[in-house]
C-alpha positions as semicolon CSV with decimal commas, in nm:
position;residue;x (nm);y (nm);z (nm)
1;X;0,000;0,000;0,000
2;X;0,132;0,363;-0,097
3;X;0,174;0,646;0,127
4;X;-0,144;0,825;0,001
5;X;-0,319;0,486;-0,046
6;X;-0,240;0,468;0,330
7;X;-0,373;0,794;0,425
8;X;-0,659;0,826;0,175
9;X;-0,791;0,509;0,403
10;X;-0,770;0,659;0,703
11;X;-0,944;0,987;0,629
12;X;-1,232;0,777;0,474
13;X;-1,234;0,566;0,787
14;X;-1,203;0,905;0,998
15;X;-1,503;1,050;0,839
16;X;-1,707;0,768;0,821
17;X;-1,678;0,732;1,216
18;X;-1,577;1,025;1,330
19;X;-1,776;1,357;1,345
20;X;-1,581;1,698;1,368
21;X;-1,713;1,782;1,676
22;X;-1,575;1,417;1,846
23;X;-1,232;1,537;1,643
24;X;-1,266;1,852;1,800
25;X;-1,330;1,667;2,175
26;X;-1,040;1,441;2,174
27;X;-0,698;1,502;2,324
28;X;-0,441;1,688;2,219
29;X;-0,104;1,525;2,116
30;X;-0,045;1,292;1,806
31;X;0,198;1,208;1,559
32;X;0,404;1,482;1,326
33;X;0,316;1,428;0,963
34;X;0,043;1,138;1,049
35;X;-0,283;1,083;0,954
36;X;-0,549;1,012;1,217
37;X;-0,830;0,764;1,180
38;X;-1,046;0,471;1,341
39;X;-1,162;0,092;1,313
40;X;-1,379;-0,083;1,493
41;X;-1,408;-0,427;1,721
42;X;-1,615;-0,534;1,936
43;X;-1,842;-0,257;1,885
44;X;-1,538;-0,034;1,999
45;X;-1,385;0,299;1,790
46;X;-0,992;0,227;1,823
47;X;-0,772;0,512;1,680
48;X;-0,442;0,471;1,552
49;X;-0,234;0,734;1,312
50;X;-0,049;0,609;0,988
51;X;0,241;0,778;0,785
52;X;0,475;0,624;0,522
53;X;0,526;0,343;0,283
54;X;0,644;0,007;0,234
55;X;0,555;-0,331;0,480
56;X;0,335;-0,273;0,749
57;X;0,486;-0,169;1,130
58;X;0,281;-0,125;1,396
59;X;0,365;0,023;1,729
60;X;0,229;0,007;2,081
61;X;0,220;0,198;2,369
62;X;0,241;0,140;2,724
63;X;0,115;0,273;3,032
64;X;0,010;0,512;3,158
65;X;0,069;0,678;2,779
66;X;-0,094;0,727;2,463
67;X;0,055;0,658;2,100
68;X;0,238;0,986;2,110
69;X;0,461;0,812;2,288
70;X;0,650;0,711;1,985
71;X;0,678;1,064;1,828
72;X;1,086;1,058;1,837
73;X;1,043;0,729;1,697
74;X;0,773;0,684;1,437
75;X;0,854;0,982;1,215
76;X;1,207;0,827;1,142
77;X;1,064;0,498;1,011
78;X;0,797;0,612;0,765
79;X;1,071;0,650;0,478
80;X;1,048;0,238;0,403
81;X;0,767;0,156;0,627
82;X;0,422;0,215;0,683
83;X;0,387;0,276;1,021
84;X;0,091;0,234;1,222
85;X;0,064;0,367;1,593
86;X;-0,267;0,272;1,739
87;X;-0,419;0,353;2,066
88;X;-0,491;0,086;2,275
89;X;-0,837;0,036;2,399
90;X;-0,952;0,353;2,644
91;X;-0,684;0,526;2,604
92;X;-0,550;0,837;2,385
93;X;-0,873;0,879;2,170
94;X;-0,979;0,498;2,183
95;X;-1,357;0,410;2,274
96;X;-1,311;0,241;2,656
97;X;-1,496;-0,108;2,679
98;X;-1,858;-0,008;2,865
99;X;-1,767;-0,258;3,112
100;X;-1,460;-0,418;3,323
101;X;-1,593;-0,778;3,320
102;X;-1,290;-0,989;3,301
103;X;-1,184;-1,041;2,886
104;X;-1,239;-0,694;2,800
105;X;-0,866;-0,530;2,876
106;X;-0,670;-0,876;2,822
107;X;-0,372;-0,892;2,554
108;X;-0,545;-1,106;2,357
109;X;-0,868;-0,915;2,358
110;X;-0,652;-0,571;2,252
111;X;-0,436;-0,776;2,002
112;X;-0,785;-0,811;1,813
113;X;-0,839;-0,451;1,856
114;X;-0,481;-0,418;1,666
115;X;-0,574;-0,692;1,420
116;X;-0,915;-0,466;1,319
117;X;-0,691;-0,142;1,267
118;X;-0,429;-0,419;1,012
119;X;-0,729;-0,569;0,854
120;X;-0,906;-0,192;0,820
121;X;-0,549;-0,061;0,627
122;X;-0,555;-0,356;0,375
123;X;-0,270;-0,560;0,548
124;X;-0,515;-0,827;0,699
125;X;-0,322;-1,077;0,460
126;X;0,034;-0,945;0,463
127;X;0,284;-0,999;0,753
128;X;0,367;-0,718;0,953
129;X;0,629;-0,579;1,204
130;X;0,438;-0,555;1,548
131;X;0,687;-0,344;1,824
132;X;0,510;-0,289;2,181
133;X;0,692;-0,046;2,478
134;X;0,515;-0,189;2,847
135;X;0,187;-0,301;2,822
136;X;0,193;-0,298;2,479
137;X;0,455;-0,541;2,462
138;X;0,246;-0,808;2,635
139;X;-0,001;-0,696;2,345
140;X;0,278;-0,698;2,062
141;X;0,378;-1,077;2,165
142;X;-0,015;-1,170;2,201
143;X;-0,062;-1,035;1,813
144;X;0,247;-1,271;1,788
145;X;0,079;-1,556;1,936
146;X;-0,262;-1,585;1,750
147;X;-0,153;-1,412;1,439
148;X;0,173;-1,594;1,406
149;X;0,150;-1,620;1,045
150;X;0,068;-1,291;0,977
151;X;0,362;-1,146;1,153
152;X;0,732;-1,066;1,045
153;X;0,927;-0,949;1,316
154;X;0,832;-0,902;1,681
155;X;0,997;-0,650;1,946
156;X;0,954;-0,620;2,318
157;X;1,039;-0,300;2,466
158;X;1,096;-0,269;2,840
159;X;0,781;-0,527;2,928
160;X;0,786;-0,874;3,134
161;X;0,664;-1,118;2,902
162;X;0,396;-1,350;2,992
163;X;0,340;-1,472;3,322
164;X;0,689;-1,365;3,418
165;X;0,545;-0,992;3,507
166;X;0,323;-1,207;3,705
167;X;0,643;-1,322;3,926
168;X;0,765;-0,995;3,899
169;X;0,486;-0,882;4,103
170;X;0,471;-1,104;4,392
171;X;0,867;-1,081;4,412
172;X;0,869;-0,707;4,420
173;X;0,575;-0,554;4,486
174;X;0,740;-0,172;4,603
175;X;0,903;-0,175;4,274
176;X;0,551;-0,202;4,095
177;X;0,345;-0,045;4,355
178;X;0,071;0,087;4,093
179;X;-0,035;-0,289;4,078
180;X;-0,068;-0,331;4,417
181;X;-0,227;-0,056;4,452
182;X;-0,487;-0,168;4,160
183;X;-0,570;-0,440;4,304
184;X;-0,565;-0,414;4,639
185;X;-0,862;-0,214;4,614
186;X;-1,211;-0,281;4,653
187;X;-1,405;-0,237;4,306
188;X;-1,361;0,158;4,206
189;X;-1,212;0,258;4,497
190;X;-0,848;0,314;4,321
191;X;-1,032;0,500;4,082
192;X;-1,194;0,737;4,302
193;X;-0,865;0,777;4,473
194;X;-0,700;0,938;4,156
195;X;-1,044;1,116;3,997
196;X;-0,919;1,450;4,043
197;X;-0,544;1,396;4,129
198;X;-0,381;1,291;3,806
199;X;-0,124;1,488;3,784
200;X;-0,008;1,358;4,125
201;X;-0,096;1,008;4,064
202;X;0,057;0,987;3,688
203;X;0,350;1,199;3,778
204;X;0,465;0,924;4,047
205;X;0,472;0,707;3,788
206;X;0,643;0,907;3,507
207;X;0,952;1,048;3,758
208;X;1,021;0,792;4,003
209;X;1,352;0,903;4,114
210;X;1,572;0,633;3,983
211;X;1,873;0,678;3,713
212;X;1,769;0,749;3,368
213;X;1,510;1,013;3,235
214;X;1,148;1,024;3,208
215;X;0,910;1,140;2,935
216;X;0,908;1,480;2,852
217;X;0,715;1,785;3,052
218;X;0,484;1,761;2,770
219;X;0,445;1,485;2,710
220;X;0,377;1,426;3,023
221;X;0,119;1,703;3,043
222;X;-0,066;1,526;2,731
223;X;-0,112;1,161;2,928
224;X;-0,228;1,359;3,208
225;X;-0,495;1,513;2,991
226;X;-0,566;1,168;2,796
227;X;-0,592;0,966;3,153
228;X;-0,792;1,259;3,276
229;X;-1,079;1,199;3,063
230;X;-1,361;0,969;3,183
231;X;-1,309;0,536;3,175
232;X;-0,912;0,634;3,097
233;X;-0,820;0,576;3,472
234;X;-1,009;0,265;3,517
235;X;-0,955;0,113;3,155
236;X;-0,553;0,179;3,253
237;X;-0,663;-0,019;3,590
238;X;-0,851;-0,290;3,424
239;X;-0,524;-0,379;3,202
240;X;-0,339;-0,465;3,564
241;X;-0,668;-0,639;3,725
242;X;-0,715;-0,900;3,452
243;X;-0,356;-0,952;3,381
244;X;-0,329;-1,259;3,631
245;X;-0,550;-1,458;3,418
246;X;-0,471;-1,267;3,065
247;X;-0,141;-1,336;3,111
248;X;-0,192;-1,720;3,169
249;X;-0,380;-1,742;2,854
250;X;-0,123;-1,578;2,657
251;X;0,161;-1,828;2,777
252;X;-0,081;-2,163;2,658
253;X;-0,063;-2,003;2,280
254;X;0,346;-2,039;2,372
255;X;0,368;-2,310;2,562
256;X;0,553;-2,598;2,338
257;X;0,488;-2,375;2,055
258;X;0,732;-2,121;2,027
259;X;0,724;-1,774;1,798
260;X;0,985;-1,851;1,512
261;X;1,007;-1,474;1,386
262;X;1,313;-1,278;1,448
263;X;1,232;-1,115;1,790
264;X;1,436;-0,860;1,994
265;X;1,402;-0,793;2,355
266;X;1,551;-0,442;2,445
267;X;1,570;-0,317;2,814
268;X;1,634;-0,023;2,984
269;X;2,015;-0,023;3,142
270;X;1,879;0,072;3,465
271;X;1,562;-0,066;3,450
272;X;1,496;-0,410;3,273
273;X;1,803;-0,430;3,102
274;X;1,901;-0,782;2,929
275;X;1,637;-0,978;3,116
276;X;1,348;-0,907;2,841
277;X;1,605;-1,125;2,577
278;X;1,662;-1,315;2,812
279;X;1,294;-1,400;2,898
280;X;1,202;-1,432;2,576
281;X;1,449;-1,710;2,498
282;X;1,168;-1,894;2,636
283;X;0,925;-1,821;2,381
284;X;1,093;-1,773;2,060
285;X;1,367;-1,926;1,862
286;X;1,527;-1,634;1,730
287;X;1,553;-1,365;1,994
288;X;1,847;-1,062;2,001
289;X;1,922;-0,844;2,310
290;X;1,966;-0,482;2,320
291;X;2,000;-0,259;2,620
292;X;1,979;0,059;2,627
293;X;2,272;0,271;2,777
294;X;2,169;0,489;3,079
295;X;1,838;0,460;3,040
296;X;1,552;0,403;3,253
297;X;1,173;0,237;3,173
298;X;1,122;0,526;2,897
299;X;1,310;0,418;2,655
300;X;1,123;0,604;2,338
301;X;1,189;0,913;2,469
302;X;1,521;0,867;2,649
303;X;1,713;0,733;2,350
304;X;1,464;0,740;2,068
305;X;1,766;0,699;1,808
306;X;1,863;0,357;1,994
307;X;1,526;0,280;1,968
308;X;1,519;0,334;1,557
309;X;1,868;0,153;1,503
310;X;1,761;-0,162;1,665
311;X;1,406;-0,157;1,528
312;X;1,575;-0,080;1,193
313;X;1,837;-0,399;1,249
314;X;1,549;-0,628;1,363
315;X;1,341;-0,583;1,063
316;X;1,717;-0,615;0,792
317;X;1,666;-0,978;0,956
């Protein structure tokens, strides 16, 4: 698909479901030089922004951010790519799932969301590049797991894969204290502790004191705004409460059956470092590590051009 084959589609898509006052509504932030639109699954708007030409490469955000989280990184791969940042479901200017009953925030149940945006951009039968930062690099390597076939290259980016957040958790629970604090709640309770204190509650997350950087001031001011808006918070929330059993049904599609696409598995040097390679020895036979020199958990914004080198290597494989 060309460039303006590309955007063409998502304009159409954008003004088929999409009014100008809902444009108007959503948050600020985006992608330089992209084009904005929608699909839909599961009765759900999911918005993603595409730009370039060439194989397909889709990129996922984590939390607590939105896809302008890749903005030092996306721009520089359009030239032979056409890249696709979506939203994942809730957040950024996706449609939140009406309700939190367990299957609606799982990785498998968003990797369908990013199979509708593939499908909607005319690469439903071509294999694409899938690369997920934090939560959506459980997502990336559940897109990896059911659409095996349909998928070239795979990279993690500073996320546990599988059930090993799960251990990850119970060993160190003050290193990821939001979970706790998720789920240690009774029902809505965490979000009624944050309605109204975002900035606080985000910004813990974002600067957490250690080595390493953070994203930018405004970025940061952008997720605030995103998370700010109503279901964000507890759509964010719902990704951590139904990971224990999401997580489990991600590593059955791996179990005995491991990915055979080139994979990397790049770390933060003072965060995650070599252990997402080294993790996902375990599920695929092809896996390279990168770290990223002095940097922390934000790795897209602390050293976007690492980021684009090794995303650029993984996909010359």
């Amino acid at each position: 698909m060309t460039a303006a084959a590309a955007a063409l589609t998502a304009a159409t898509i954008f003004t088929a479901t999409g009014s100008a006052a809902e444009a108007a509504a959503t948050p600020p932030g985006g992608l330089p030089g992209f084009k904005d639109g929608y699909a839909v699954n599961d009765g759900l708007r999911i918005h993603y922004a595409v730009a370039g030409h060439g194989p397909a490469l889709v990129l996922l955000h984590g939390w607590p951010e939105t896809l302008q989280a890749w903005d030092q990184v996306a721009p520089a791969l359009t030239k032979d790519h056409t890249v696709i940042a979506v939203d994942l479901r809730g957040l950024g200017r996706s449609q939140a799932s009406d309700s939190d009953a367990y299957g609606s925030y799982t990785p498998l149940t968003l990797a369908d969301d990013v199979h509708a945006v593939v499908d909607q951009l005319g690469f439903g039968n071509a294999k694409v590049a899938v690369a997920g930062h934090d939560i959506g690099g459980g997502v990336a390597l559940a897109y990896a797991a059911r659409y095996r076939d349909q998928v070239s290259h795979l990279a993690i980016l500073e996320a546990p894969p599988t059930i090993w957040y799960l251990k990850l958790v119970a060993e160190k629970p003050d290193f990821l204290w939001w979970d706790s604090f998720v789920n240690g709640q009774q029902p809505g309770v965490a979000e009624q502790l944050v309605a109204g204190k975002e900035k606080i509650f985000y910004g813990s997350v974002y600067n957490n004191g250690g080595p390493g950087g953070a994203p930018s001031a405004k970025n940061q001011k952008e997720y605030i705004a995103a998370y700010s808006r109503p279901g964000s918070t507890r759509s964010g929330f719902d990704f951590f409460r139904q990971q224990d059993t999401g997580m489990k049904e991600l590593q059955a599609l791996l179990d005995n059956n491991k990915l055979t696409m080139p994979v990397l598995g790049l770390g933060g040097q003072h965060s995650m470092g070599e252990s997402i390679g080294t993790e996902m020895q375990d599920e695929a036979t092809s896996v390279t590590t990168a770290v990223a020199p002095n940097a922390n958990h934000w790795v897209l914004e602390e050293d976007p051009q690492f980021v684009i080198d090794q995303l650029r290597q993984l996909m010359a494989r």
